[in-house]
N, C-alpha and C positions, 0 to 999 in steps of 0.2 A: 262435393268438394271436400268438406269437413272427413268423410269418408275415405279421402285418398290421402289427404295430408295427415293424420296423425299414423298410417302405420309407417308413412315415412320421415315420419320425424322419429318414430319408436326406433327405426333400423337404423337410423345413422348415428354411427360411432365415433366420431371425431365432432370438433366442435366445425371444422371449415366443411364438412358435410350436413352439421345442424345449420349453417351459415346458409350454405347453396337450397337448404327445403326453407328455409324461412323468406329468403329473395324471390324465389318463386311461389311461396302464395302470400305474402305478406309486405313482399317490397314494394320497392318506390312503382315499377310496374310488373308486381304481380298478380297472379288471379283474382284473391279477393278486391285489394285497390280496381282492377277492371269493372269488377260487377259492381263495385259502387258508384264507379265512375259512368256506367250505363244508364243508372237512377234516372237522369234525367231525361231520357228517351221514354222514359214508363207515363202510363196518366198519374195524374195525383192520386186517386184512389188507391191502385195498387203501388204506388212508391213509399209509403210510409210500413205498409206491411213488408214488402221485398227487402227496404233498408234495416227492419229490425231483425229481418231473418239474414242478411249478410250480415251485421254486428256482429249476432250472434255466434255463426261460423267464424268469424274475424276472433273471436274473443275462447272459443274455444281452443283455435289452432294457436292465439298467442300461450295462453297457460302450459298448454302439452309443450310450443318452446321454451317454452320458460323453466318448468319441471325437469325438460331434458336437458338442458345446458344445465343446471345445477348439479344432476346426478352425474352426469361428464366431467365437469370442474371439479368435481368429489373424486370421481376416479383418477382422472388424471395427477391428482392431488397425490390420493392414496400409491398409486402406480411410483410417482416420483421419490415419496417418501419411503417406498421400500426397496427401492436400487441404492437410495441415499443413505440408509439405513447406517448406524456407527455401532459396532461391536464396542460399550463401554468394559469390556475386559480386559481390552489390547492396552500396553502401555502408550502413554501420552505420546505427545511428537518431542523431539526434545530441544530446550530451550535455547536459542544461538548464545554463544558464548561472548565475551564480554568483546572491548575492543580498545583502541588507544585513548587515554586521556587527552582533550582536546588542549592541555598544551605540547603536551608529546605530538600531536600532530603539526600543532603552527611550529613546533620549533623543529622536525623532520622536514616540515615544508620549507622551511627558513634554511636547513642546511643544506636542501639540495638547489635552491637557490642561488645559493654562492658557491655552490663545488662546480653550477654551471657557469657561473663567472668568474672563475678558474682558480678561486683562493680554496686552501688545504684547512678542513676543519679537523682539529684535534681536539682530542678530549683529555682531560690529564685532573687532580687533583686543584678543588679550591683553596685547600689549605695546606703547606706542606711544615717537614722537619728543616733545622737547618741545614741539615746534610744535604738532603735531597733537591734544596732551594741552591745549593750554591756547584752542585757537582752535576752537569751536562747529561744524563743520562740517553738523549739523543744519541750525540756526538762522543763519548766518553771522555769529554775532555773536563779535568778538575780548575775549576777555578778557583782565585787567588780563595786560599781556604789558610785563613791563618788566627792567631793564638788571639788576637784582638779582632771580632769581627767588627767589630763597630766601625773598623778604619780600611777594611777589606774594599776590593774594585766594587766587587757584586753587590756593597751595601751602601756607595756612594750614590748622591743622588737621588734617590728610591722616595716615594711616595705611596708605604704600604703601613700597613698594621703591623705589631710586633705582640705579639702574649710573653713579655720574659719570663711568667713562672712557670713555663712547659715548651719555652723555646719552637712555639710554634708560628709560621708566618703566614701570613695571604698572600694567594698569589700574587707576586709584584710582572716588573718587567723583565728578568734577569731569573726565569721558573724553565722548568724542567717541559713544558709544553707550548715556549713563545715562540 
């Protein structure tokens, strides 16, 4: 038996071929499990000698599977690791480029929100001139733009900031993008 299982464990070249020669003489019912399993049909005399000499074939044909699945897992190894193979010559892959700052995205998200619930979002200036604060650039229409702003329409009322030393405003209610 020993004689017939190891040049077929030497010829198979796959491991689910080292698989199918180990189930047939080493499995659950394969040959040697039979001949051990016969043992007790033998006299006692000859059963302790017969079971040392199936051990023995048992213990042979395991190593030679043993030894061959290793050198198969090595090949296989080797096999995979030269298809896989990386040319470190080749330039890198190259790195994805940046993307939106995640308030830039809530507030993209935020304005297509409300352009779906049908208000018109504009962009315009947080801070303007007084020119440009009191004259419609929309509409081109001038409003009351006179020598005292202080007492002007556009500056009645208003609850904004004022910088007098560079006649700069915030944008109030009465801007160029309300």
């Amino acid at each position: 038996m020993q004689h017939e299982a190891i040049p077929e464990i030497q010829a198979a070249t796959t491991l689910e071929a080292l698989l199918a020669v180990k189930t047939r003489y080493v499995g659950k019912s394969g040959l040697v499990t039979r001949e051990l399993g016969s043992l007790g049909k033998l006299p006692p005399e000859e059963r302790k000698a017969r079971g040392a000499e199936i051990n023995a074939v048992r213990q042979a044909i395991q190593d030679a599977l043993d030894t061959r699945e290793t050198t198969l897992k090595r090949e296989a190894l080797d096999a995979q690791l030269a298809s896989e193979a990386i040319d470190v010559t080749l330039p890198g892959l190259p790195l994805p480029s940046g993307g939106l700052h995640p308030i830039n995205r809530v507030y993209d998200d935020l304005t297509g929100i409300y352009e779906r619930l049908g208000y018109v979002v504009v962009e315009g200036p947080d801070v303007e001139d007084e020119h440009h604060h009191l004259v419609c650039t929309r509409c081109g229409a001038v409003r009351d733009v006179m020598p005292d702003l202080e007492t002007s329409v556009a500056r009645r009322e208003r609850r904004d900031f004022t910088i007098t030393a560079v006649e700069v405003i915030f944008r109030g209610h009465c801007d160029t993008c309300s």
